[in-house]
C-alpha positions in Angstrom: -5.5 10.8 -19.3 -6.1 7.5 -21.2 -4.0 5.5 -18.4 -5.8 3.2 -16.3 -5.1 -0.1 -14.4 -5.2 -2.9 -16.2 -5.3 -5.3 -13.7 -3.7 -6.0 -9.7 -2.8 -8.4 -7.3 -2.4 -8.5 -3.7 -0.4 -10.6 -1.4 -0.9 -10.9 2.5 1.3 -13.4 5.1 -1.4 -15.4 7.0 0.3 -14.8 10.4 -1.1 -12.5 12.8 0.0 -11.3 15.7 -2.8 -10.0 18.1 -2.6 -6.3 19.7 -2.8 -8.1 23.5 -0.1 -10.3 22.7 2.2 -7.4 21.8 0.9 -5.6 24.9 1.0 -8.3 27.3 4.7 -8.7 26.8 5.3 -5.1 27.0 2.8 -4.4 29.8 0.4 -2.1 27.9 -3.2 -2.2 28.4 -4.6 -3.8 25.1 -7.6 -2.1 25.1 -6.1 1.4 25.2 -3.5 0.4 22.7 -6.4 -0.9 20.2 -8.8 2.3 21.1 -5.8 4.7 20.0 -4.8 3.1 17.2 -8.4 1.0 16.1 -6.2 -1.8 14.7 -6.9 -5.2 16.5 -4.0 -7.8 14.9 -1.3 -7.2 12.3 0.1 -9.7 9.3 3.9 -11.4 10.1 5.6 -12.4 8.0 6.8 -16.9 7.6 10.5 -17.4 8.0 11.3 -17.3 4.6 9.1 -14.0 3.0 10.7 -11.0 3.0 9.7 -7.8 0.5 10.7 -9.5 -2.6 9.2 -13.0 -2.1 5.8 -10.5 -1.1 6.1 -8.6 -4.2 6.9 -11.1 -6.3 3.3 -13.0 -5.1 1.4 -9.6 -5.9 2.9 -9.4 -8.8 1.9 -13.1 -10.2 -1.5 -12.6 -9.3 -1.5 -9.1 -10.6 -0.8 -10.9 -14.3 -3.2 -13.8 -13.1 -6.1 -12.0 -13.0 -6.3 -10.3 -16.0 -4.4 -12.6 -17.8 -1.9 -10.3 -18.4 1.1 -11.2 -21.0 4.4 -10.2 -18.5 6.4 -9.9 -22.0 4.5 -6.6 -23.0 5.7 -5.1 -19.3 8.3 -2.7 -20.2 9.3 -1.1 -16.5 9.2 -2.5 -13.4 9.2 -0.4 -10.4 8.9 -1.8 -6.8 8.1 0.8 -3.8 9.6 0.0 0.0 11.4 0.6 2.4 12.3 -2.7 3.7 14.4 -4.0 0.4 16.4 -6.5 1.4 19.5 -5.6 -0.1 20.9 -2.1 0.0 22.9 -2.6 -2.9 20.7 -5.4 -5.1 17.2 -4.2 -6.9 14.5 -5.6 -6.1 12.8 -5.0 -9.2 14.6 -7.3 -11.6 14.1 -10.3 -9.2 9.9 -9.7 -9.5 10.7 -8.9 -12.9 12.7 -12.8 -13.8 10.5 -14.4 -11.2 6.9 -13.2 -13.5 8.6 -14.4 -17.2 8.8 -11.0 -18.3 11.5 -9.8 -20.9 14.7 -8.5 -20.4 14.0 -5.6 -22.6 12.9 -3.4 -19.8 13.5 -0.3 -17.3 13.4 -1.4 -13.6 14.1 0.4 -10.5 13.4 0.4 -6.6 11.4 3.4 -5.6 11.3 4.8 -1.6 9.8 7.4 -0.2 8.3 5.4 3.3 4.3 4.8 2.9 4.2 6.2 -0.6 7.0 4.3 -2.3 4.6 2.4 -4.6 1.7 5.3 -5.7 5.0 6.9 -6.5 5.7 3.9 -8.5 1.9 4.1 -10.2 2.7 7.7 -11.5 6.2 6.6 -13.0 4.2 4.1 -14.4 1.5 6.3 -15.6 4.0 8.8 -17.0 5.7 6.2 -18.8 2.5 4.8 -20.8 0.6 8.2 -21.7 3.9 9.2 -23.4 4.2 5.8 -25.2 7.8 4.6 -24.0 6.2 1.5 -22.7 2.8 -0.6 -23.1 2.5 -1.3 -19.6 4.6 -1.2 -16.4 4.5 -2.9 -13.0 3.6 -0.7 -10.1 4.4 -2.4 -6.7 4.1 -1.1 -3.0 4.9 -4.2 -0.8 6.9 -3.9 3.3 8.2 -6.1 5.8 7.9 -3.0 8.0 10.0 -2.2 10.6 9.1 -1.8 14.5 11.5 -1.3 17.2 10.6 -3.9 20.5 8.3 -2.0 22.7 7.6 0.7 20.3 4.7 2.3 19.1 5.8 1.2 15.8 5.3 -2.4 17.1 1.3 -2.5 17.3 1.0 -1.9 13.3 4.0 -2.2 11.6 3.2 -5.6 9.3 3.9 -7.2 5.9 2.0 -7.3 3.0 2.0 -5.9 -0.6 0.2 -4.9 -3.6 0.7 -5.0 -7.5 -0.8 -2.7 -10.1 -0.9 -3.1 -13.9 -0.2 0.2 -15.8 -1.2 0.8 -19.5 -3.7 2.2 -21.8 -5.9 -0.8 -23.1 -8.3 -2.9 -21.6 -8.4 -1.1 -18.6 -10.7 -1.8 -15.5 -10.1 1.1 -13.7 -9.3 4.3 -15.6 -6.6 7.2 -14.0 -8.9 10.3 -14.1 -5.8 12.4 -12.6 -3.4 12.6 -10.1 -2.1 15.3 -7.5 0.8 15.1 -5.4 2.2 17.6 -2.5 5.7 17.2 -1.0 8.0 19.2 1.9 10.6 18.7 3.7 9.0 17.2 7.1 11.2 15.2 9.4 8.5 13.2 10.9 9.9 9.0 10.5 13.3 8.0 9.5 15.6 5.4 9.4 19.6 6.0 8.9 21.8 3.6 7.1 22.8 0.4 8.9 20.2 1.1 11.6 17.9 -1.8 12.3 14.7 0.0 13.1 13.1 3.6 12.5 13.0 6.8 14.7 9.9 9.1 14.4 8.9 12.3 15.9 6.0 11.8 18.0 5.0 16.0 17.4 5.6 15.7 13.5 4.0 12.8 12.7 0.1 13.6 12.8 -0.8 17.4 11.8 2.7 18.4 10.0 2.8 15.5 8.3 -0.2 13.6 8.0 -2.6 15.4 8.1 -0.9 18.6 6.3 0.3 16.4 3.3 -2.9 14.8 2.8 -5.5 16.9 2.6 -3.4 19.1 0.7 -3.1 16.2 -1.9 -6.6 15.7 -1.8 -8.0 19.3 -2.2 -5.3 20.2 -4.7 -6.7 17.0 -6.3 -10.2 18.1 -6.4 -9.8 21.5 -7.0 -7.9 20.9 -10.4 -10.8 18.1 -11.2 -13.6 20.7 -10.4 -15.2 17.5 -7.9 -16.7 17.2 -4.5 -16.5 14.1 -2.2 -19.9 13.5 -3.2 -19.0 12.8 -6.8 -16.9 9.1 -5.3 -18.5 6.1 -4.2 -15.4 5.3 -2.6 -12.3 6.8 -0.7 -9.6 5.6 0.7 -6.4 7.5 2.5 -3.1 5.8 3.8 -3.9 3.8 6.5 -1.0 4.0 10.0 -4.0 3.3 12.1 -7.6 3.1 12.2 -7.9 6.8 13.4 -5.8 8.6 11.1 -7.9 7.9 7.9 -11.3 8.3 9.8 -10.3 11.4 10.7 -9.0 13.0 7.6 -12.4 11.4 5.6 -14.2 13.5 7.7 -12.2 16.5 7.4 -12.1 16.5 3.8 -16.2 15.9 3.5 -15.8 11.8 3.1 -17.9 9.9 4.7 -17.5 6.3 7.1 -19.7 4.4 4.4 -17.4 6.1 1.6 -14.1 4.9 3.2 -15.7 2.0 5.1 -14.4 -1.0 2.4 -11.2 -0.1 1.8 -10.2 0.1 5.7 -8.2 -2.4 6.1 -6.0 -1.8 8.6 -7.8 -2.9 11.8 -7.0 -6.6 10.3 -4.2 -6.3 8.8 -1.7 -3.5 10.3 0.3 -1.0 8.5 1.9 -2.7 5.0 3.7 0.9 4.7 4.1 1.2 0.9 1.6 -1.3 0.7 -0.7 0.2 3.1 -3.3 2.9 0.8 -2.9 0.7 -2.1 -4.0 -2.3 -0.4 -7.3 0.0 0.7 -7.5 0.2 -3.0 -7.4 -3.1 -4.0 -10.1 -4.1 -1.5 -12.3 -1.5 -2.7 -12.0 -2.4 -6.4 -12.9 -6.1 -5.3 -16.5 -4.9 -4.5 -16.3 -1.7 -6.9 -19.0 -1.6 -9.9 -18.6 0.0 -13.3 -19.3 3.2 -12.9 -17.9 3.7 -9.4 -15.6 6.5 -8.8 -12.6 6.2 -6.4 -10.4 9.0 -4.4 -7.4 7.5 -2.8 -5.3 9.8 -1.2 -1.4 7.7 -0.1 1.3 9.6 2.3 4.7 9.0 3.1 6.5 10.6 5.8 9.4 13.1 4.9 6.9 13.9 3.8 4.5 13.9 1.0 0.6 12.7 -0.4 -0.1 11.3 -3.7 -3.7 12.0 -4.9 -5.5 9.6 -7.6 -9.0 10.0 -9.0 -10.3 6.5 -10.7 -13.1 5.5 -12.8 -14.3 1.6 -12.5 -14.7 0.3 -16.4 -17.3 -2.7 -17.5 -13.6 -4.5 -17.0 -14.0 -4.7 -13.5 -16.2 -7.8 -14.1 -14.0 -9.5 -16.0 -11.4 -10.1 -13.6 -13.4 -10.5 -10.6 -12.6 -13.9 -9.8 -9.2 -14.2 -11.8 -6.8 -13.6 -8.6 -7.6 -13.5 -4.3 -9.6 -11.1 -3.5 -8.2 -9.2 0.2 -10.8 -10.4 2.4 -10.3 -14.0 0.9 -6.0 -13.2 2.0 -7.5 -12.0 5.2 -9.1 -15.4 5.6 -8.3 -18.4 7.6 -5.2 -16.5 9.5 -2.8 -18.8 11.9 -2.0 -16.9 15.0 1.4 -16.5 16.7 3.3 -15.4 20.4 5.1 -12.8 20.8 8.3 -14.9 20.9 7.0 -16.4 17.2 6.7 -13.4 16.1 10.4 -11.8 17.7 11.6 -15.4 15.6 10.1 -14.6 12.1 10.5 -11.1 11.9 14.4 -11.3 13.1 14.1 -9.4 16.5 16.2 -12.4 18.3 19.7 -11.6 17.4 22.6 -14.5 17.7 
């Protein structure tokens, strides 16, 4: 492949909600609710940001760092499932909002948590055959979580924009794997407000299975080892989930350790593995090799192998990094939080 990523921005609300606010209202006990699930506070969303308004930040910064020029983007694709409209792309609002031309290919992926590494391989496709110079790869969520649900401890907002092309790259696209079934674990039908999942489906048929099936089938066709990466990172519902597939695919804690997000942040969804990405290639080197494995329930795992470019350097300081979006948060109450994410129906 001579794909790589040219450049990407992130975008994170500063609200937070702690895990014993949620709990307290619910009457959980916080500290078995953070030891299951090792996240500690997740991101909320203002009044006024929804997935586009998210997207469209990433995406800015995305062509801020890298001084990008948005007129060379020839397709935009924008992974979630949280669009606002149903019948409306997203896409071509990010696309208008960043100055780039209307001679383009735009579309709204979903496919839950994988929507926008789905998105990345359009993209990738798109450039290695020459249709396009580069394309705009988005995974960004206002995620859905009904009150009192498990759901409600991580589902957050936040989202994540990747630059797709062939030149100037900081990160090259070594390869990419993916493996997809039919699993019912998470859905959400039509004019329903909030997602159902199926507590016995949703760990080892479907997380578990899909990833390290990605990953191996990855590594096999690559002929490499966990030891060959400095970094890995794997979709992120939790703080458990990942550590525990690192470990089952030969990764280690140090390996996954920067990219691990999720205790701060929550579960961004389509945002979620490639926000571990992005805060990996904020401390990443040239030289550095990265294994990212995403999933997305119903189900399926999307496998990439990168190689950090001199580039890297270059754009180090061009857009926030994640822990500088992590910074500085304003915390909320529960009933702040029912307000901005719309729980509080008139």
């Amino acid at each position: 492949m001579k794909s790589g990523i040219v450049s990407y921005g992130a975008y994170i609300p500063r609200y937070r909600i702690k895990i014993e606010e949620i709990a307290k209202v619910w009457g959980d006990n916080p500290n078995s609710i953070i030891d299951g699930l090792m996240v500690y506070e997740k991101s909320v969303p203002d009044m006024d940001e929804d997935t586009i308004t998210i997207a469209v930040e990433a995406a800015r910064n995305a062509v801020n760092r890298a001084n990008v020029n948005p007129e060379k983007i020839g397709a935009v694709f924008t992974g979630s499932e949280s669009h606002p409209y149903a019948v409306k792309p997203t896409s071509t609002i990010v696309a208008e909002a960043i100055g780039a031309t209307p001679n383009l290919t735009a579309a709204d992926f979903e496919f839950a948590c994988k929507a926008g590494t789905a998105a990345m391989q359009a993209c990738v496709g798109m450039t290695e055959s020459d249709m396009i110079e580069l394309g705009l790869a988005i995974g960004a969520d206002v995620s859905q979580g009904a009150p009192g649900d498990a759901l409600e401890y991580t589902a957050a907002a936040g989202g994540v924009a990747y630059i797709i092309g062939k030149e100037n790259i900081l990160a090259k696209i070594e390869s990419t794997y993916s493996f997809t079934t039919d699993t019912p674990d998470f859905w959400r039908r039509e004019g329903k407000p909030y997602p159902e999942h199926g507590g016995r489906f949703t760990g080892e048929p479907g997380y578990f299975k899909h990833v390290t099936s990605a990953a191996r089938g990855l590594m096999e066709r690559m002929g490499t080892k966990p030891s060959d990466y400095k970094y890995a990172i794997f979709h992120q519902p939790n703080g458990k989930f990942p550590t525990r597939v690192a470990k089952m695919l030969g990764f280690s804690g140090e390996q996954i350790k920067p990219g691990l997000v999720v205790s701060r942040l929550g579960n961004t969804y389509s945002g979620s593995c490639m926000m571990g990405l992005a805060a990996t290639l904020d401390i990443a080197k040239p030289g550095d090799r990265i294994f990212m494995t995403a999933f997305g329930s119903g189900a399926g795992s999307d496998a990439f192998s990168f190689s950090v470019t001199d580039r890297i350097d270059e754009t180090r300081n061009g857009a926030p990094s994640v822990e500088e979006l992590l910074a500085n948060p304003i915390y909320v109450d529960y009933a702040t939080y029912a307000k901005h994410k719309g729980k509080i129906k008139l």
